[in-house]
DOSELUM-552675 format. One record per residue (C-alpha): x, y, z; residue number from 1; chain. Coordinates in pm, 1 decimal. Last residue first. Example, Ala and Ser with C-alpha at 12.3 -4.5 7.8 and 13.67 -1.06 7.14 Angstrom:
<pts>
<pt X="1367.0" Y="-106.0" Z="714.0" seq="2" mol="A"/>
<pt X="1230.0" Y="-450.0" Z="780.0" seq="1" mol="A"/>
</pts>
This chain:
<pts>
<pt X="7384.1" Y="10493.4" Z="9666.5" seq="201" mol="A"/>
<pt X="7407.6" Y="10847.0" Z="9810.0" seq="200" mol="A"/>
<pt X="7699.2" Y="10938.9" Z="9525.9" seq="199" mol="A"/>
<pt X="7960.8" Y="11032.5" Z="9791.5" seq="198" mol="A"/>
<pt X="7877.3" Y="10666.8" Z="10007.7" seq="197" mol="A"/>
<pt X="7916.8" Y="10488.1" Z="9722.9" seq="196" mol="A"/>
<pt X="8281.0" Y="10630.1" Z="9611.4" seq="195" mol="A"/>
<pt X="8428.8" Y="10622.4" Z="9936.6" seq="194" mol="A"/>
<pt X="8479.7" Y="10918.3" Z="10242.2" seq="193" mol="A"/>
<pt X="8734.9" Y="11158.5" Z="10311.9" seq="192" mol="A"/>
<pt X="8746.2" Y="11381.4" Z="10001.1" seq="191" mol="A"/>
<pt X="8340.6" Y="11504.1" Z="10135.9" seq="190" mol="A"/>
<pt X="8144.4" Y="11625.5" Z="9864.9" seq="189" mol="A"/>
<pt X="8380.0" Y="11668.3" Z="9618.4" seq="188" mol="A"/>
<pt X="8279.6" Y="11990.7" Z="9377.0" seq="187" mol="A"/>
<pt X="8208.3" Y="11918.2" Z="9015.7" seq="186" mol="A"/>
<pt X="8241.7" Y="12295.0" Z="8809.6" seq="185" mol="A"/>
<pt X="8424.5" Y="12476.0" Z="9089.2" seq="184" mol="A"/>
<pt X="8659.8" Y="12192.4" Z="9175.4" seq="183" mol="A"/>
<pt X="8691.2" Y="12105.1" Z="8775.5" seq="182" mol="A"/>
<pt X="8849.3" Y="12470.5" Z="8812.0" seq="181" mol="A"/>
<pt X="9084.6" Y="12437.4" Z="9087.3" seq="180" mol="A"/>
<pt X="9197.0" Y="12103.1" Z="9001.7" seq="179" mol="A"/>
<pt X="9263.7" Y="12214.4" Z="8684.6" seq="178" mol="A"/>
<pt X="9486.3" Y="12490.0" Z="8761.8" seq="177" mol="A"/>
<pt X="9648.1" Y="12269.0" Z="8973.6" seq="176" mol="A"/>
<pt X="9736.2" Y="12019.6" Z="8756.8" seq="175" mol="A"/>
<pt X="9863.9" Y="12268.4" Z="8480.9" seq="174" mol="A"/>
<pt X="10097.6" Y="12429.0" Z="8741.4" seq="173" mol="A"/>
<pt X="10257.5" Y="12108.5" Z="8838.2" seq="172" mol="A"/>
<pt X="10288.5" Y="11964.2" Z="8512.0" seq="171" mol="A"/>
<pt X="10439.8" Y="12396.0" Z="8410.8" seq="170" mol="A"/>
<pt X="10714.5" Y="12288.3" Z="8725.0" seq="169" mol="A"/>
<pt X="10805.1" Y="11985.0" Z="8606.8" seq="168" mol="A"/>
<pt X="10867.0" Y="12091.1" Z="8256.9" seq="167" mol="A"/>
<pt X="11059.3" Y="12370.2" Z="8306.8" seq="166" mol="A"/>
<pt X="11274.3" Y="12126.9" Z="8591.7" seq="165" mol="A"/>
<pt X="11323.1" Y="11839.6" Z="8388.6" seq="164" mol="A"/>
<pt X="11417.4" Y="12049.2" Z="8068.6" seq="163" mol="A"/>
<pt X="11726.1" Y="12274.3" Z="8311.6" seq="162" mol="A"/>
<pt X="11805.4" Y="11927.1" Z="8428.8" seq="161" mol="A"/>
<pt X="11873.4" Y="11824.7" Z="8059.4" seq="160" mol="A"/>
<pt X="12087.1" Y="12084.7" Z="8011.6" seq="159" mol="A"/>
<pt X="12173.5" Y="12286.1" Z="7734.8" seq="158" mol="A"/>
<pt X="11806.5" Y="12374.0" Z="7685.9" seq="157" mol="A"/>
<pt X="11677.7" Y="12568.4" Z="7386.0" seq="156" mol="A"/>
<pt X="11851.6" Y="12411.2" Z="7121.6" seq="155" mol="A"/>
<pt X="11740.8" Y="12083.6" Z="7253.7" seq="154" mol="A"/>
<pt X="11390.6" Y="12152.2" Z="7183.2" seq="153" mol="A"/>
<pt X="11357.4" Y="11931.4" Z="6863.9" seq="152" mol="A"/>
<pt X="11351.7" Y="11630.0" Z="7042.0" seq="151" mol="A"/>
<pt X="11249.1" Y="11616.0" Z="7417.5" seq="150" mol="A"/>
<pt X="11543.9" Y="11677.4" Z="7648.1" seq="149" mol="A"/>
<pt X="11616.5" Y="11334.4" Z="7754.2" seq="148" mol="A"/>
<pt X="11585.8" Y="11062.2" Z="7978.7" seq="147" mol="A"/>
<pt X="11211.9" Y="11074.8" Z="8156.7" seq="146" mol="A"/>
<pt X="11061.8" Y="11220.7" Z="7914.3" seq="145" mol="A"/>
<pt X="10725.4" Y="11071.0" Z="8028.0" seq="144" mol="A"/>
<pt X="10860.5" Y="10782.6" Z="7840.3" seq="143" mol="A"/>
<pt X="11189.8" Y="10891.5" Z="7635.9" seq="142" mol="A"/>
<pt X="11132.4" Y="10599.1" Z="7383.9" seq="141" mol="A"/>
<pt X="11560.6" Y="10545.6" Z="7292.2" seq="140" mol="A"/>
<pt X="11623.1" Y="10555.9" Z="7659.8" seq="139" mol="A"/>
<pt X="11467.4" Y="10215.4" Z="7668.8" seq="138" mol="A"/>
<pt X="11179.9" Y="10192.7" Z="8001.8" seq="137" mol="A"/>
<pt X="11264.3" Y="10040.5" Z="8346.2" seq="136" mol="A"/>
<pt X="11446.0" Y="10294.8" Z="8586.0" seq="135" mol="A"/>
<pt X="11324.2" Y="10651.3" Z="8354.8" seq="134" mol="A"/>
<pt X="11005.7" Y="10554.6" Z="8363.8" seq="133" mol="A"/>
<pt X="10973.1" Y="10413.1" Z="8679.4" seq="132" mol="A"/>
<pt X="11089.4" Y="10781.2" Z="8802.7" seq="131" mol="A"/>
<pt X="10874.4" Y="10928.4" Z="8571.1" seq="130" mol="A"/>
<pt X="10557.5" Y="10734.1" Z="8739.2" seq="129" mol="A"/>
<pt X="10657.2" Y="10837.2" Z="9058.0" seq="128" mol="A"/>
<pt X="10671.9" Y="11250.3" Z="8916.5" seq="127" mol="A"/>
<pt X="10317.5" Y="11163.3" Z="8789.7" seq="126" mol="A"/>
<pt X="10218.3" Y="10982.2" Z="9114.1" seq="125" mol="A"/>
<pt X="10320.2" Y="11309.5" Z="9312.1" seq="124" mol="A"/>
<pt X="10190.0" Y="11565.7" Z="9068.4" seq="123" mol="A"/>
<pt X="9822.9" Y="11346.9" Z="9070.8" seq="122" mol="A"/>
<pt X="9856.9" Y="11332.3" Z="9397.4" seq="121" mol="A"/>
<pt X="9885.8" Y="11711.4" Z="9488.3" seq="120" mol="A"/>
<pt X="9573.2" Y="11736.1" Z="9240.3" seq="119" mol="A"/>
<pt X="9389.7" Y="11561.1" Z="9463.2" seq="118" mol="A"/>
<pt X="9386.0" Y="11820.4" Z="9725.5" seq="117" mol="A"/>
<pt X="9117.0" Y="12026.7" Z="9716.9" seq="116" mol="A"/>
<pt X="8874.7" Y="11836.7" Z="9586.4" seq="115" mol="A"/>
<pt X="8707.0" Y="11686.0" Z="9258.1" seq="114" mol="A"/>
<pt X="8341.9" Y="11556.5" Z="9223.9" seq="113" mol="A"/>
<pt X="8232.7" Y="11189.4" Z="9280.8" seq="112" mol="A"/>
<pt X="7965.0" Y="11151.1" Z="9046.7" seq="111" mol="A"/>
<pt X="8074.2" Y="11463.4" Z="8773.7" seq="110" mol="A"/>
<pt X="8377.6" Y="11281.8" Z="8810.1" seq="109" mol="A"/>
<pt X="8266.2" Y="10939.9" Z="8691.2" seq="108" mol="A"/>
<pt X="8132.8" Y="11082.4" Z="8373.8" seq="107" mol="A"/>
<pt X="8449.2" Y="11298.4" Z="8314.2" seq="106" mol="A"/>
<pt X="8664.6" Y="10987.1" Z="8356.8" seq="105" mol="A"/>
<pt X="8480.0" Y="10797.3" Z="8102.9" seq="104" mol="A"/>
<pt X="8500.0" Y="11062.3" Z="7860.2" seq="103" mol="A"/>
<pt X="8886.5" Y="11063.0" Z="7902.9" seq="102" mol="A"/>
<pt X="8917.3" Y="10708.9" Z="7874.5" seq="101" mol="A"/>
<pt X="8737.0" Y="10700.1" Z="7541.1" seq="100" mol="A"/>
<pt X="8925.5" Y="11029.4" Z="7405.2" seq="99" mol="A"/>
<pt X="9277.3" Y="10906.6" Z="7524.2" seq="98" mol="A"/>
<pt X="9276.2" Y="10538.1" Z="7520.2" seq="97" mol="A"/>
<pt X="9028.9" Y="10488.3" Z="7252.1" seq="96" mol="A"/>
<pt X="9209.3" Y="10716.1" Z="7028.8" seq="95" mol="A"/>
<pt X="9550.7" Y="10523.7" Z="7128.4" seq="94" mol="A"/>
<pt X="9399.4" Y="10228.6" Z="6993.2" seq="93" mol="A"/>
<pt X="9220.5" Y="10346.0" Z="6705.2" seq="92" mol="A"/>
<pt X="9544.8" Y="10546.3" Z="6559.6" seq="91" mol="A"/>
<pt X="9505.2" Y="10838.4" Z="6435.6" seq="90" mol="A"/>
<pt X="9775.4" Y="11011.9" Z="6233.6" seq="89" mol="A"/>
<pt X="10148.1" Y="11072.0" Z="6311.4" seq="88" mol="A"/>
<pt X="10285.8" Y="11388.9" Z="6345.2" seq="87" mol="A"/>
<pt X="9953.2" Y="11549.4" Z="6393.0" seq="86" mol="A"/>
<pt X="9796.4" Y="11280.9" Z="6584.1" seq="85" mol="A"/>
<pt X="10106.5" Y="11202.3" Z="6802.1" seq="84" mol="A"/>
<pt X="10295.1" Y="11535.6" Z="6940.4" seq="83" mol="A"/>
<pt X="9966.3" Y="11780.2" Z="6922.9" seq="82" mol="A"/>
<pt X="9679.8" Y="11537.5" Z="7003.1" seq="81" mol="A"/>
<pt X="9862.2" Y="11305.5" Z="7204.3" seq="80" mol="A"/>
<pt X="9986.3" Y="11688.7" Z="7399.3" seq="79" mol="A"/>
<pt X="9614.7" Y="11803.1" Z="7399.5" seq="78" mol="A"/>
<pt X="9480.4" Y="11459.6" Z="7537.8" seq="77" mol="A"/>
<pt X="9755.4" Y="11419.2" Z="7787.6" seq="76" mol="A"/>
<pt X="9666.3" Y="11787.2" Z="7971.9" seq="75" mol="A"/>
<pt X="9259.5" Y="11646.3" Z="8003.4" seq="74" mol="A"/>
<pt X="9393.5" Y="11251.1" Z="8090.8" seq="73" mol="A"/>
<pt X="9578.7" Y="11335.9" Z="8417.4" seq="72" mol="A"/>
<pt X="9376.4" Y="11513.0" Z="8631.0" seq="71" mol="A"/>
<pt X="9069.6" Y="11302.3" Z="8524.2" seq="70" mol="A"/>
<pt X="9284.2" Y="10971.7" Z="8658.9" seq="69" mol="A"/>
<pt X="9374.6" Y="11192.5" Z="8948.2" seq="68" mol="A"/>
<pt X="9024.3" Y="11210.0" Z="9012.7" seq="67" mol="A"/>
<pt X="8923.9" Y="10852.1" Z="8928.0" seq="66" mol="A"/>
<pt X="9202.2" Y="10695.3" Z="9151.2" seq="65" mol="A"/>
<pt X="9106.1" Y="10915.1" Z="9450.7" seq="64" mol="A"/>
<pt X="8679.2" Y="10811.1" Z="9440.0" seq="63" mol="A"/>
<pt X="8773.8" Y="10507.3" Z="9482.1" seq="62" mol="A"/>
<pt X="8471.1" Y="10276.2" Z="9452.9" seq="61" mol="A"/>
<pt X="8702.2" Y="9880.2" Z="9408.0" seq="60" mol="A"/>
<pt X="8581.2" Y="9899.1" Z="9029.6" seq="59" mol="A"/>
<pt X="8570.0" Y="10234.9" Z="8928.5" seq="58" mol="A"/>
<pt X="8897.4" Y="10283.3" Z="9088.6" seq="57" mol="A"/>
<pt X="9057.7" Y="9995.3" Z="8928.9" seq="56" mol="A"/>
<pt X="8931.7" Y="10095.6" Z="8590.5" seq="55" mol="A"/>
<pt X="9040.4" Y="10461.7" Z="8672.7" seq="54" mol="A"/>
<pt X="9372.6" Y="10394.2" Z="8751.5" seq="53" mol="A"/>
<pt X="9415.4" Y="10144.7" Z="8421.3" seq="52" mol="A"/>
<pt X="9302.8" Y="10435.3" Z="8180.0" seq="51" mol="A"/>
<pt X="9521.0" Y="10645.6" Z="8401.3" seq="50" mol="A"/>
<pt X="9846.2" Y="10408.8" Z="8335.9" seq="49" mol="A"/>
<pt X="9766.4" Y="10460.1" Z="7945.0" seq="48" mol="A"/>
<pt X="9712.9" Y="10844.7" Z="7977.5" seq="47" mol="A"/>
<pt X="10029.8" Y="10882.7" Z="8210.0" seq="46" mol="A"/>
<pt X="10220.2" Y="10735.1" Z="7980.8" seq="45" mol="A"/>
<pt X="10347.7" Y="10399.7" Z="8177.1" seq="44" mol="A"/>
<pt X="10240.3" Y="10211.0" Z="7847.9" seq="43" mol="A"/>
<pt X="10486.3" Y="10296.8" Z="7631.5" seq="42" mol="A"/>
<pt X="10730.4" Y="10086.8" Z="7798.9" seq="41" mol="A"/>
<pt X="10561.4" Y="9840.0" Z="7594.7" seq="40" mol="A"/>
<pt X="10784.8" Y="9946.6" Z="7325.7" seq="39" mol="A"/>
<pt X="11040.6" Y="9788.8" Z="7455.1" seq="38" mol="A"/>
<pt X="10917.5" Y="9446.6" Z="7366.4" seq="37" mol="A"/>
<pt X="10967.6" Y="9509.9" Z="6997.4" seq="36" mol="A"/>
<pt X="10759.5" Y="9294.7" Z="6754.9" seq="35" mol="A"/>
<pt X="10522.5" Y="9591.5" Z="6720.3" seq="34" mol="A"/>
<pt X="10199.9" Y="9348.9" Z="6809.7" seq="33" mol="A"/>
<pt X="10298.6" Y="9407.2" Z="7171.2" seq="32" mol="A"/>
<pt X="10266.2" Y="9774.5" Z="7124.9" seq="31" mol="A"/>
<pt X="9884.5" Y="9749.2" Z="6996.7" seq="30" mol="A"/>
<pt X="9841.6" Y="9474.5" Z="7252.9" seq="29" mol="A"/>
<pt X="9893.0" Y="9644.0" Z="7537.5" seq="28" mol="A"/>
<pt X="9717.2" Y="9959.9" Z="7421.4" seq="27" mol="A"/>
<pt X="9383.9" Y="9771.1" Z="7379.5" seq="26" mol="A"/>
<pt X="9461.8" Y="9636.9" Z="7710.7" seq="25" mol="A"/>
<pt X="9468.4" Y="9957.7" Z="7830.9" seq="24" mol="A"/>
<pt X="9098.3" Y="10040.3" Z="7655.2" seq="23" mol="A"/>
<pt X="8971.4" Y="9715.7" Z="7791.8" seq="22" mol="A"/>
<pt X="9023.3" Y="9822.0" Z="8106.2" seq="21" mol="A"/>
<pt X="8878.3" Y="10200.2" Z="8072.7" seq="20" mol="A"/>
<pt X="8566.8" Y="10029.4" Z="7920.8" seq="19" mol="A"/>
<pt X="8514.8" Y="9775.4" Z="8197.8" seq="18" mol="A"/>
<pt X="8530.4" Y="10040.9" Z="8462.2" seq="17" mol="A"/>
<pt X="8179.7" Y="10135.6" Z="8371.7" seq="16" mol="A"/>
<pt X="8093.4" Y="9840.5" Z="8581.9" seq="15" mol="A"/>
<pt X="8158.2" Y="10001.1" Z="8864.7" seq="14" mol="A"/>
<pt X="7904.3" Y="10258.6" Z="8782.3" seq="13" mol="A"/>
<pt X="7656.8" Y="9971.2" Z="8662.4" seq="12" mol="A"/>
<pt X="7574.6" Y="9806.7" Z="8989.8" seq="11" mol="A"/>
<pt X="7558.3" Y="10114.1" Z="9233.8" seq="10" mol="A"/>
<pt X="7349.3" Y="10287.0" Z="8968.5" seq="9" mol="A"/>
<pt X="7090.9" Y="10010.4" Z="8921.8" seq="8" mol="A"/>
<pt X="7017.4" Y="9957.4" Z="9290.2" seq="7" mol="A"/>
<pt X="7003.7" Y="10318.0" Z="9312.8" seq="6" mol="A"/>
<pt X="6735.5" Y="10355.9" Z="9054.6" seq="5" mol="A"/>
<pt X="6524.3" Y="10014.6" Z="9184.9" seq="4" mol="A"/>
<pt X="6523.4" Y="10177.5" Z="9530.7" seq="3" mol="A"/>
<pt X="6377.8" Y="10488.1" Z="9417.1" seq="2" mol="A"/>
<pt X="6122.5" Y="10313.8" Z="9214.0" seq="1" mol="A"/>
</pts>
């Protein structure tokens, strides 16, 4: 019985990365279908790209990609929830992305725990991921804010550098913070070793 159990979790947890995939692609099309190929610069959000971090780290068992995949998803569901469902409304898409993806990351978590020192690579992709953001997406869609001050806070920041840096510097705190506490509630049981071998499968 043992054997059947483990057999059965080693073949569905990668398979769990299906949902996270199709939730990207979801995305994808939802900005294609805008008739405006900028708009796919939407997708390096941090919530889109760590939908697609934790497919591929469901599906190749690395333990890494799913924690800064969590990392990211719990700040970028309170600010889609503040700066996009109460401006804009819910969208099935983007719910999928952010509550789906986010409940899949939790469930792989509490399998491979969180350590010390993943939320360093979560601030280092992030700040990666605004640099792409700011080389390849339209000024116009300030992608990870990459370009501008965001609007309506310009009258508190008369430079943009001044922005960069607040906001920099409260990501860095934030991810932290949570690595610290979803350390205490999951704790890694080794960071040096793969998905499988964590789990005992």
């Amino acid at each position: 019985m043992s054997t059947v159990a483990n057999n059965w979790r080693q073949l569905n947890f990668p398979l769990l990365g299906i949902l996270p995939l199709v939730f990207f692609f979801a995305q994808a099309v939802h900005y294609w279908r805008l008739n405006n190929p900028g708009e796919l610069g939407h997708l390096l959000w941090p919530c889109n790209i760590g939908n697609l971090l934790l497919a591929i780290g469901l599906f190749t068992n690395r333990a890494p990609l799913i924690r800064i995949a969590t990392l990211w998803m719990i700040p970028g569901l309170v600010v889609w929830f503040v700066y996009v469902v109460l401006a804009w409304g819910v969208f099935l898409t983007s719910t999928l992305a952010h509550v789906g993806g986010l409940t899949v990351s939790i469930i792989a978590l509490r399998r491979v725990g969180m350590d010390r020192d993943s939320w360093v690579f979560a601030f280092a992709a992030y700040l990666l991921l605004q640099l792409l953001s700011r080389l390849i997406t339209p000024v116009a869609l300030n992608v990870n804010l990459a370009h501008s001050v965001y609007d309506g806070w310009q009258t508190n920041f008369t430079a943009y550098w001044k922005f960069w840096a607040l906001i920099t510097l409260l990501t860095g705190l934030i991810l932290f913070g949570l690595g610290v506490l979803l350390r205490k509630i999951w704790p890694a049981a080794s960071s040096k070793i793969g998905l499988i071998e964590e789990v005992g499968v």
